[in-house]
C-alpha positions in Angstrom: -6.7 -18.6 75.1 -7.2 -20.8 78.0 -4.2 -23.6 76.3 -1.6 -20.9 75.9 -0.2 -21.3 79.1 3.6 -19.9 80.1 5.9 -22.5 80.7 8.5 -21.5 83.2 10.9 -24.1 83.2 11.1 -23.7 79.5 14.8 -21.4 78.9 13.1 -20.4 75.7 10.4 -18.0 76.9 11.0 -14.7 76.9 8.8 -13.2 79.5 9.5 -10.0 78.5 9.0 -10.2 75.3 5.7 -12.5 76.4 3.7 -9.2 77.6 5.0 -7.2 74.9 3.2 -9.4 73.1 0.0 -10.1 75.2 0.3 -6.4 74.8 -0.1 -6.0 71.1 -2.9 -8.6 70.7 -5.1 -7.2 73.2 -4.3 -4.0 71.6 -5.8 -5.9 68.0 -9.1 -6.9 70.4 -12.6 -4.6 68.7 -14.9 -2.9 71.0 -18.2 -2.8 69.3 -20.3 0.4 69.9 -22.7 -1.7 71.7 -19.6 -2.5 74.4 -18.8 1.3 74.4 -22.2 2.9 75.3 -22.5 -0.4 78.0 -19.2 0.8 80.0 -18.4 4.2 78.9 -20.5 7.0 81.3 -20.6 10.0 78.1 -23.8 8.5 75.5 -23.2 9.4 72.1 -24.4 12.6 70.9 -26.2 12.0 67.4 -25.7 14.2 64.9 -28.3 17.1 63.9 -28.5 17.8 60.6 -25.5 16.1 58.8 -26.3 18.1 55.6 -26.0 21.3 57.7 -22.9 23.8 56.7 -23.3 26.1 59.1 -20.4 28.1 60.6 -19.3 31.0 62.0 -15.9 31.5 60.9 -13.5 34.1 63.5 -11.0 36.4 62.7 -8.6 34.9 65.9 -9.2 31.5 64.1 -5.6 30.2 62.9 -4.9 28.6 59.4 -6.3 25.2 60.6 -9.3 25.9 62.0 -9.9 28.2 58.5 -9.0 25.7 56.5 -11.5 23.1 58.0 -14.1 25.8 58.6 -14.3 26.0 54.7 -14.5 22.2 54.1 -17.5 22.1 56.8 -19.2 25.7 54.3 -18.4 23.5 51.0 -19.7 20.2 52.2 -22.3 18.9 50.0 -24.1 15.4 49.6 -23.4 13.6 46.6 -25.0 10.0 46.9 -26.4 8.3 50.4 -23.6 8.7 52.7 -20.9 10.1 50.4 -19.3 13.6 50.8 -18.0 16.0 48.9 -16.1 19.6 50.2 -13.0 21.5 49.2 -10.8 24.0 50.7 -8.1 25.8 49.2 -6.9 23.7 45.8 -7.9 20.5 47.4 -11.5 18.5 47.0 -12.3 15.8 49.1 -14.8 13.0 49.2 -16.0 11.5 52.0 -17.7 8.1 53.2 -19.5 9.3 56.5 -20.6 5.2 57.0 -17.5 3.7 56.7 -15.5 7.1 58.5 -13.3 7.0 55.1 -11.8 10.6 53.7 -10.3 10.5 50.3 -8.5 13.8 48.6 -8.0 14.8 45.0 -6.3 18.0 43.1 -9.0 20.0 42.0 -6.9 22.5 40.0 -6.0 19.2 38.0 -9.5 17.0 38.1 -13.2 17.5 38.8 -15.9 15.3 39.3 -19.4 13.9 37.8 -22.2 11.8 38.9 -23.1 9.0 36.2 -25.4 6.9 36.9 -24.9 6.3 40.7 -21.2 6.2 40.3 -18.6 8.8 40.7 -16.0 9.6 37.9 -13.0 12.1 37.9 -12.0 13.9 34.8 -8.9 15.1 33.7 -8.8 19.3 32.9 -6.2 19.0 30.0 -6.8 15.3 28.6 -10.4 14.6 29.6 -9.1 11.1 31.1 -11.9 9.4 33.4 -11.5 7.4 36.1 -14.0 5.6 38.1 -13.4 6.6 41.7 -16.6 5.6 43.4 -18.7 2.8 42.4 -21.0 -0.1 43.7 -20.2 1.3 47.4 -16.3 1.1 47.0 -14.2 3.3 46.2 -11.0 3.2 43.8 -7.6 5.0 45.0 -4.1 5.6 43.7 -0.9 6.4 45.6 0.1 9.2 43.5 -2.4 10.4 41.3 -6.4 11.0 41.2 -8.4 9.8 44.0 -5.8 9.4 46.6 -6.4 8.5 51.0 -5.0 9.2 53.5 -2.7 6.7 55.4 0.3 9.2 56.1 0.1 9.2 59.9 0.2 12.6 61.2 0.3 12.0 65.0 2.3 10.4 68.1 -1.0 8.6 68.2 -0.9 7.3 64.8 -3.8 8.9 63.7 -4.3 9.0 59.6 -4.3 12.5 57.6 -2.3 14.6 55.4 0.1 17.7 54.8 -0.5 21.0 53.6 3.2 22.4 53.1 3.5 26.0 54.0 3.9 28.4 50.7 2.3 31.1 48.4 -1.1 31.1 50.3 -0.4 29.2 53.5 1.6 30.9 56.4 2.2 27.5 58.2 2.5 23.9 58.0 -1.2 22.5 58.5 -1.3 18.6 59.6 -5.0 17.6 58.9 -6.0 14.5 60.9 -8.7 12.5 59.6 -10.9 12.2 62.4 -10.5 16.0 63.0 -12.1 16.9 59.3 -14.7 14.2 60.2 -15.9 15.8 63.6 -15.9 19.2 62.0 -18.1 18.6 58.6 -20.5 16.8 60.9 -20.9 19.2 64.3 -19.2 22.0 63.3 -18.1 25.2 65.3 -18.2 23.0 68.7 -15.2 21.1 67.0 -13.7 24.2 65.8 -13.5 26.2 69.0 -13.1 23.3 71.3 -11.3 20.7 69.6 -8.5 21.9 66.7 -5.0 22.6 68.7 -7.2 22.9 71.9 -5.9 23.1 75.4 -8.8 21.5 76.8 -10.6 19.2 74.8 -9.9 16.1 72.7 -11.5 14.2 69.6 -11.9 10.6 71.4 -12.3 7.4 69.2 -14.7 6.0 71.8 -13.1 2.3 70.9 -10.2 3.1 70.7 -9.1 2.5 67.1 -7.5 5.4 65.6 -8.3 4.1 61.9 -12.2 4.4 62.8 -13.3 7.5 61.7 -17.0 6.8 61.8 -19.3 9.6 63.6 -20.6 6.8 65.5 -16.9 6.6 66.5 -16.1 10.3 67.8 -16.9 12.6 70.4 -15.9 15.8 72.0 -14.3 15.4 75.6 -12.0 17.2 78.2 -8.6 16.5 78.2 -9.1 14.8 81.6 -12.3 12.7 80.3 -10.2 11.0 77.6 -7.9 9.8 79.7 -10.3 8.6 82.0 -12.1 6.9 79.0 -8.6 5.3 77.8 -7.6 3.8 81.0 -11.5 2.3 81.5 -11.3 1.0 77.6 -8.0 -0.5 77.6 -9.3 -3.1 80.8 -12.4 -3.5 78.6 -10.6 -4.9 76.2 -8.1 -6.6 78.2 -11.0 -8.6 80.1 -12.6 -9.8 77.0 -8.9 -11.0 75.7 -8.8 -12.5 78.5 -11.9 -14.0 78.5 -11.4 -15.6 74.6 
């Protein structure tokens, strides 16, 4: 970094356009979790039991907090860090190391083990696909094993849509990290965290796309702001330093 000087006397710069851009690579800059838990007061809290369903579902819950409140009951282990729930015509599977959620229809497919690999079949045809093998996964835009890049936030962050109809009252937006936080810790998440006044999901490095439990924590409102404004001269110091 230390060549790419500014040039003033060169008409060509654009200075504005210069820290626009300065901007958007220091925004490209990764915070390991190492660099996190070295600056960021709040240690990570590690996970109980992540096999653990337990929840206490309310009758002042709304549709959201329901809906996720059954993935976190129907949440089952399928091979070493791979996930499976459902809620409501929808299955999921989930890779808790990579922080990865991936949806299917289950009124149209189910699933079977074979062999360390994970295969959808087809209701009417009996069409398999391979969805999960040799630790990757296999995805299609449309059909089968489909993830989620839709963003559903001003902050960009990945989920899905569940249109309002025959047995939803509402629109539910589903962020990714959300369903994460919730099928690993659970009514905290639920009470705290879903539509909240007062708390926040926080990527702890500030990447949207990392969905990792190593990556998310439960904070105040004021707390993640704090945390942003402290992160964001982390990583603009070691730009800088490059």
């Amino acid at each position: 970094m230390g060549n790419n000087q500014i040039d003033l006397n060169n008409d060509a710069i654009n200075l504005e356009q210069y820290e626009v851009d300065k901007y958007l690579l220091e925004d490209d800059i990764e915070l390991t979790d190492s660099e996190v838990a070295e600056h960021w007061r709040i240690p990570w809290k590690p996970i109980e039991d992540e096999d653990s369903t337990d929840v206490a579902i309310k009758n002042y819950w709304n549709e959201k907090q329901r809906y996720l409140a059954r993935m976190r009951k129907s949440k089952k282990r399928l091979l070493g860090g791979v996930f499976h729930t459902f809620s409501d015509g929808c299955s999921f599977l989930v890779d808790r190391n990579a922080g990865e959620i991936y949806r299917y229809n289950n009124n149209k497919y189910f699933y079977e083990i074979r062999e360390g690999s994970i295969y959808l079949i087809e209701y009417n045809s009996n069409n398999v696909r391979l969805v999960y093998g040799d630790g990757e996964f296999s995805t299609s835009e449309t059909y089968w094993l489909r993830n989620n890049k839709k963003e559903v936030s001003k902050n960009n962050c990945r989920g899905f849509h569940l249109p309002k109809g025959n047995i939803r009252q509402n629109n539910i937006y589903l962020k990714d990290h959300q369903i994460m936080a919730v099928l690993f810790w659970g009514q905290k998440i639920i009470e705290n965290a879903i539509d909240g006044k007062d708390y926040d999901i926080n990527h702890r490095n500030l990447d949207n796309d990392d969905n990792r439990p190593e990556n998310l924590e439960l904070v105040t409102k004021k707390e993640n702001r704090q945390h942003a404004t402290l992160m964001r001269k982390i990583r603009a110091e070691k730009y800088n330093n490059m």
